[in-house]
Wavefront OBJ file of the C-alpha trace (Angstrom):
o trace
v 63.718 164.003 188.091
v 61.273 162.827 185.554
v 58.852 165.444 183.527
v 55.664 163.400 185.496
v 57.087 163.621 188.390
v 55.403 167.769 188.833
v 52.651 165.829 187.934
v 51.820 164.086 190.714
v 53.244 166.366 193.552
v 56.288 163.779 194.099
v 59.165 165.514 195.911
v 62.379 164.613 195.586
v 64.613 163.798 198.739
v 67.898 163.541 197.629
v 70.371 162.732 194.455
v 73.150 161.006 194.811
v 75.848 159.552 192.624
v 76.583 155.435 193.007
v 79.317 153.749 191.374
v 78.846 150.016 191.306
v 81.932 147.967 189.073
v 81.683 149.470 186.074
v 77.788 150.379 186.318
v 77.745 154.704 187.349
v 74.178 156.010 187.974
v 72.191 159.268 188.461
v 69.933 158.230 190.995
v 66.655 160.407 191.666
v 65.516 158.496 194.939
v 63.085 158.894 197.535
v 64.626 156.643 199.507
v 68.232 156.524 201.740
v 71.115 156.353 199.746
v 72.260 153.749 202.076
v 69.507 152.013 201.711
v 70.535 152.218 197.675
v 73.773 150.892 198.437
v 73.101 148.085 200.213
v 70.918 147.128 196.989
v 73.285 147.571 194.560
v 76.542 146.082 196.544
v 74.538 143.274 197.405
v 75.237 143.313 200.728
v 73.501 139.974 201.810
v 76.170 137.349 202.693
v 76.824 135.508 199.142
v 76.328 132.048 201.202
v 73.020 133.043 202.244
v 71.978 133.651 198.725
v 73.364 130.537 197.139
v 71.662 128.551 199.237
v 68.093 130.305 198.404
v 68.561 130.118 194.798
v 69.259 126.395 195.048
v 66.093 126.306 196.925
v 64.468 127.980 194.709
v 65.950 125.837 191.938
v 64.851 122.486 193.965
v 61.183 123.896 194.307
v 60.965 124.503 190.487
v 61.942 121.601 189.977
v 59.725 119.864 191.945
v 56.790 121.419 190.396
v 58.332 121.556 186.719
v 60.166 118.482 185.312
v 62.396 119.020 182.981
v 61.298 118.738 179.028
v 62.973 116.599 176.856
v 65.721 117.978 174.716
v 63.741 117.826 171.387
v 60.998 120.125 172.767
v 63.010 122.810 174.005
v 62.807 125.738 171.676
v 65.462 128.819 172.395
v 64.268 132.583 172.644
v 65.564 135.941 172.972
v 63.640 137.504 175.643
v 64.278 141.767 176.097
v 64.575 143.147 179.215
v 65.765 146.966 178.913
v 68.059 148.505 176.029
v 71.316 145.986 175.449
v 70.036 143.387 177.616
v 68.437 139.989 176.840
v 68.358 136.699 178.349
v 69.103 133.638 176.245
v 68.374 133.822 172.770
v 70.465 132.575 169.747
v 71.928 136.139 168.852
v 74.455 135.097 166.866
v 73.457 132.045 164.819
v 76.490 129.945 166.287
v 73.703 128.239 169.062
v 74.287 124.836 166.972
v 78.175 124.916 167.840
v 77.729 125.964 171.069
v 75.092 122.919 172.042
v 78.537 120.743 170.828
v 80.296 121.856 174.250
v 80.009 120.403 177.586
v 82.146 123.384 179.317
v 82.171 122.279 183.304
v 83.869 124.577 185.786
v 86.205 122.884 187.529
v 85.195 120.876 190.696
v 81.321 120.953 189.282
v 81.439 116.703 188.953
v 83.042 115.375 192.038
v 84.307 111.659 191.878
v 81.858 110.445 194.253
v 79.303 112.327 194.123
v 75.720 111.111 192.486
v 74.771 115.010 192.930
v 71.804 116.174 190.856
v 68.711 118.847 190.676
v 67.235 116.032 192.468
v 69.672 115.199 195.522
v 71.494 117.091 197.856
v 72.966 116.895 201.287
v 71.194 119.038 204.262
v 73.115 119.951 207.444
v 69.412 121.519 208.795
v 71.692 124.385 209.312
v 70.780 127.853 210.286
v 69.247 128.680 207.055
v 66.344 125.764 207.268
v 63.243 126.601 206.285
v 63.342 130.333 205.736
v 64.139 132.202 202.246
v 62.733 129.853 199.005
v 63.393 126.959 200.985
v 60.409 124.716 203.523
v 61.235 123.167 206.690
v 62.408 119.150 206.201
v 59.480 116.639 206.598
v 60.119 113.909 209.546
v 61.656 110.975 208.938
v 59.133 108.621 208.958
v 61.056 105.073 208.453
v 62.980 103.129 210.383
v 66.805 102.623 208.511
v 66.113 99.888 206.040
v 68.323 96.169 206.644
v 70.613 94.696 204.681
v 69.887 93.243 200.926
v 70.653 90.136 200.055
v 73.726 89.013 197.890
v 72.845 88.741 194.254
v 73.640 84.765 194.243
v 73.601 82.021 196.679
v 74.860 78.259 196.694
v 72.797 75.323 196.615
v 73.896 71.642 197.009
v 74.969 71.493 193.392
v 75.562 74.985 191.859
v 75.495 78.723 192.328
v 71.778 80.549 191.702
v 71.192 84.297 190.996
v 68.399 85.256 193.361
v 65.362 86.765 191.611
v 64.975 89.495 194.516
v 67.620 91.102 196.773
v 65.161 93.847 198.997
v 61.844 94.887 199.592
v 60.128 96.749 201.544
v 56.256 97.688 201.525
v 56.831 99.766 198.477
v 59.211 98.692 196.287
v 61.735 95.718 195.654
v 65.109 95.464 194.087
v 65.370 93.080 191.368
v 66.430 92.258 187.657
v 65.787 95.357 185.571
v 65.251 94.225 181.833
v 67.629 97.188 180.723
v 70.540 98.170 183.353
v 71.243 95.092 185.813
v 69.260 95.788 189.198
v 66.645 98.605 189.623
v 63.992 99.147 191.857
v 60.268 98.549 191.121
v 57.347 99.865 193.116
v 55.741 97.614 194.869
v 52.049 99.593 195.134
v 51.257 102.602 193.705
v 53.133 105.775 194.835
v 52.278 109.637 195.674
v 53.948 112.300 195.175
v 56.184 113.110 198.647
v 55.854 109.304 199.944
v 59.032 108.352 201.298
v 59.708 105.048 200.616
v 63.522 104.380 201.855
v 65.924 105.664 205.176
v 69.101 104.155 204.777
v 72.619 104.258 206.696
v 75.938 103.471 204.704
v 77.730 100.396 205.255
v 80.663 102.887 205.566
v 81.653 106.147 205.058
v 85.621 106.849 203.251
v 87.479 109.453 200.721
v 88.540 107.601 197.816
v 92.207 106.935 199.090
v 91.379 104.971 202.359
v 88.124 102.399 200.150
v 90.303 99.745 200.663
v 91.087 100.013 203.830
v 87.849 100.413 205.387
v 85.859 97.850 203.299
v 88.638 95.378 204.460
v 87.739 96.552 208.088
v 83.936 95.605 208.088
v 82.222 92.770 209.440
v 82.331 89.780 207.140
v 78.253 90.129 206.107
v 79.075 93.967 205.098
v 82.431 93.135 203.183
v 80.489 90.655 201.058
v 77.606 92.624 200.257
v 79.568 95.679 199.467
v 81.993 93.895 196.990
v 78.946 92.001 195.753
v 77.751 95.619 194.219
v 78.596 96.583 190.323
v 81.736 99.296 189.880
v 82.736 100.348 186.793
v 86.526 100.279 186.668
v 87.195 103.821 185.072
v 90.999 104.231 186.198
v 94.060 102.499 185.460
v 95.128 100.423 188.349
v 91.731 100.706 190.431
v 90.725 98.044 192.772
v 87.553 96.540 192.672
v 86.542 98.307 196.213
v 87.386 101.665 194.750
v 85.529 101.077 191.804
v 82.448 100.016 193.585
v 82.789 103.148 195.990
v 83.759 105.708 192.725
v 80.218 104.192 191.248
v 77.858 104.268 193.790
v 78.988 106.232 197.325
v 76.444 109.340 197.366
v 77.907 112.986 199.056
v 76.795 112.816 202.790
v 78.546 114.373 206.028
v 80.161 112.633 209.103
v 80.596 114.335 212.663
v 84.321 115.022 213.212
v 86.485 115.192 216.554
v 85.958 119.254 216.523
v 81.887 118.727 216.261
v 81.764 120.173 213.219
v 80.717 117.503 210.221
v 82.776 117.164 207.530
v 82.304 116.429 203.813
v 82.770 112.267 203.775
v 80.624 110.193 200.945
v 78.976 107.067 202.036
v 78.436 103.365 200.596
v 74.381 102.384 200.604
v 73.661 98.923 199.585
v 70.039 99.182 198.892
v 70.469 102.790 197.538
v 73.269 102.008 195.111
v 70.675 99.682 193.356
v 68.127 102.535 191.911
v 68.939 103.027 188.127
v 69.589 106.836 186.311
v 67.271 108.659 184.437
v 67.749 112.327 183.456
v 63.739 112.454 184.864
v 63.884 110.628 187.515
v 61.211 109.317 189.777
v 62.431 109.703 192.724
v 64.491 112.231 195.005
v 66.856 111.893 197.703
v 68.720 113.999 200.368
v 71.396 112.794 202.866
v 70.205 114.265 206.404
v 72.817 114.920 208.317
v 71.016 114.712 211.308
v 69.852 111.233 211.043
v 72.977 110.620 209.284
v 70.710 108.700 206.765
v 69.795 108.709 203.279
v 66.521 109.517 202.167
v 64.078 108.395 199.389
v 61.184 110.435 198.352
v 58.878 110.405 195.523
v 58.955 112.844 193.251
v 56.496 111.966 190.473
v 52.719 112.725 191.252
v 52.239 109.005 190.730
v 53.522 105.753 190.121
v 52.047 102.904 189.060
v 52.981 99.279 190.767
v 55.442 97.746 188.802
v 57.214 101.296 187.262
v 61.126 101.281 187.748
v 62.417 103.906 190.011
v 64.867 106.062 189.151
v 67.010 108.248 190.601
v 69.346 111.243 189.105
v 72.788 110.712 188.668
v 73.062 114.815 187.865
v 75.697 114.010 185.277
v 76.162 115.209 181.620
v 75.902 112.611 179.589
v 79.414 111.847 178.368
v 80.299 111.811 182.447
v 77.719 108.766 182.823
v 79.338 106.840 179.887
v 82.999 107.485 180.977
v 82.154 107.238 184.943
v 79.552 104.902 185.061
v 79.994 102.889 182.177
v 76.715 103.617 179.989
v 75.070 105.505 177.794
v 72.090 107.221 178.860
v 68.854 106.422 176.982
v 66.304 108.454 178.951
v 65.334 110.235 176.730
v 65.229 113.369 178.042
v 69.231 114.329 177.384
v 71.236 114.964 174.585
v 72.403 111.101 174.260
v 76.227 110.508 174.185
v 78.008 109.066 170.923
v 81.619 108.035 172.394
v 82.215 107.367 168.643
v 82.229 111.560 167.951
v 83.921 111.838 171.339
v 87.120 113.587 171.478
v 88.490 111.519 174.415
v 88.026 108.522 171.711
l 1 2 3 4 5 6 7 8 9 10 11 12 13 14 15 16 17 18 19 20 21 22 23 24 25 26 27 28 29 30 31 32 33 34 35 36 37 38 39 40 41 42 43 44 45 46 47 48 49 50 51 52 53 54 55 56 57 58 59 60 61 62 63 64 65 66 67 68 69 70 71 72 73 74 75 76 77 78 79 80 81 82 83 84 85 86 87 88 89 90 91 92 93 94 95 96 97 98 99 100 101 102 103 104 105 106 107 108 109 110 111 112 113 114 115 116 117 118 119 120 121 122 123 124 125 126 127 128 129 130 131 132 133 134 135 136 137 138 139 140 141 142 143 144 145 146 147 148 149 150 151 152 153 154 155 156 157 158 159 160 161 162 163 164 165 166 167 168 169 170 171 172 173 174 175 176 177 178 179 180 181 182 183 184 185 186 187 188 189 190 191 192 193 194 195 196 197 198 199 200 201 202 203 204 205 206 207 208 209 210 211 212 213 214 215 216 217 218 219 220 221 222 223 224 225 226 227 228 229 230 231 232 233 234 235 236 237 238 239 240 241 242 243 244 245 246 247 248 249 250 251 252 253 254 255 256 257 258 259 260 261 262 263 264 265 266 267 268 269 270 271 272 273 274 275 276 277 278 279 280 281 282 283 284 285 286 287 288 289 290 291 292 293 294 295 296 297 298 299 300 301 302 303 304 305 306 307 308 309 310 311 312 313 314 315 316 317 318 319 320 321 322 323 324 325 326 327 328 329 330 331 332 333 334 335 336 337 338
């Protein structure tokens, strides 16, 4: 019992000992000791609370875009006697900013998964916690593009636009191939794109079920860029390894299962490590969708999306070297893997 505690007429209701790991206690409580233990075990299902915090991550970052890597300045912050969060407390920060330490499974092969993507099963958890319930979708599933070329009586001609819509178009990006430009000016939370795959597929069965689509799909899926990053790959699994995004299929039980999809138009819109835009797969719809994430955009701005890789991952999986910006850029020359 503290001294004040006489003080202020506070009576005591019980003491009890807790022993949490390797964290033992002297509790002075005027509360249940259950109650205490529930606390300290953390009792709430683990699921539940991963999906909050990445709620909770996605709304920060919504509000807070991430600062370039030059403007970041570390500090030690205290919090009680022998703890503090962050900080350089032993003068080796330097060495440590030299390692990209992933745990395994973090970067799928297929996945384009970022701060600024993610796949939604509108589960049980929807719109309670950190999280806010999913807006409608307000657009029909967008067509087909176009193929990038197309024959004339004497010659083949590289088209100058493959899509648009009322707010943006694909077309020749002056630094990465295709992009996507806006079309008018943007808000914040406009969506601008619902889009189906041309087919869904794990990475061993690509071939297969590209070589099972209608002609018009085939050729407009193998008319899309893949960076050939394995020994031996075909140019259907390369196109799938760059571009399919995480999504979920309905399977024979009813459940839906983990199965990333091909999107034509979607596979167009360029990195940045601050992008533009977000995107979420709905399961529901079983669509992808395309929201703006900036407060505004100007007609004419490129729009970008998040690959969510570390750098090195988007030179050695995608094939270039991120000039954003906003990341520590990649030197393959200092790379180990060299």
């Amino acid at each position: 019992m503290a001294r004040d505690d006489f003080f202020v007429d506070f009576q005591v209701r019980t003491k009890f000992h807790t022993d949490t790991y390797s964290l033992y206690a002297v509790l002075d409580l005027a509360v249940e000791a259950k109650m205490a233990n529930n606390i300290l075990s953390l009792s709430k299902p683990l699921e539940r609370i991963k999906i909050e915090l990445l709620e909770f991550q996605a709304f920060i970052d919504s509000i807070l875009p991430p600062l370039p890597y030059s403007q970041i300045t570390w500090k030690t912050v205290y919090i009680a006697q022998g703890i503090v969060v962050d900080g350089d407390d032993n003068g080796d920060d330097d060495d440590d900013d030299e390692d990209y330490e992933l745990e395994e499974g973090y970067y799928e092969d297929w996945s384009q998964s970022s701060s600024a993507s993610s796949v939604t099963s509108e589960g049980p958890y929807q719109g309670h916690g950190f999280g806010k319930l999913e807006s409608p979708i307000l657009l029909q599933p967008a067509e087909l593009p176009l193929l990038t070329t197309y024959k004339n009586a004497k010659d083949t001609k590289e088209r100058l636009s493959i899509f648009s819509n009322e707010f943006f178009e694909v077309r020749k990006s002056p630094t990465a191939g295709w992009g996507a430009f806006a079309s008018k000016k943007l808000y914040k939370g406009d969506q601008i794109l619902v889009e189906k795959a041309l087919y869904h597929a794990i990475y061993a069965d690509v071939t297969t079920s590209v070589g099972s689509l209608p002609e018009k799909e085939r050729l407009i899926a193998n008319n899309m860029f893949g960076h050939k990053g394995r020994d031996g790959e075909t140019h259907e699994e390369a196109v799938w390894n760059t571009n399919a995004f995480a999504a979920y299929v309905p399977s024979k039980s009813g459940n839906k299962r983990n199965m990333p999809g091909l999107f034509a138009v979607a596979g167009r819109f360029n990195h940045s490590c601050l992008p533009k835009i977000d995107y979420k797969y709905r399961a529901s719809h079983e669509s992808l969708v395309f929201t703006v994430r900036d407060w505004v955009i100007e007609e004419g701005e490129e729009l970008t999306i998040s690959y969510g890789q570390d750098p090195s991952v988007l030179y050695y999986k995608y094939g270039f070297i991120c000039e954003c910006g906003h990341c520590r850029r990649f030197d393959p020359r200092k790379s180990e893997w060299s």
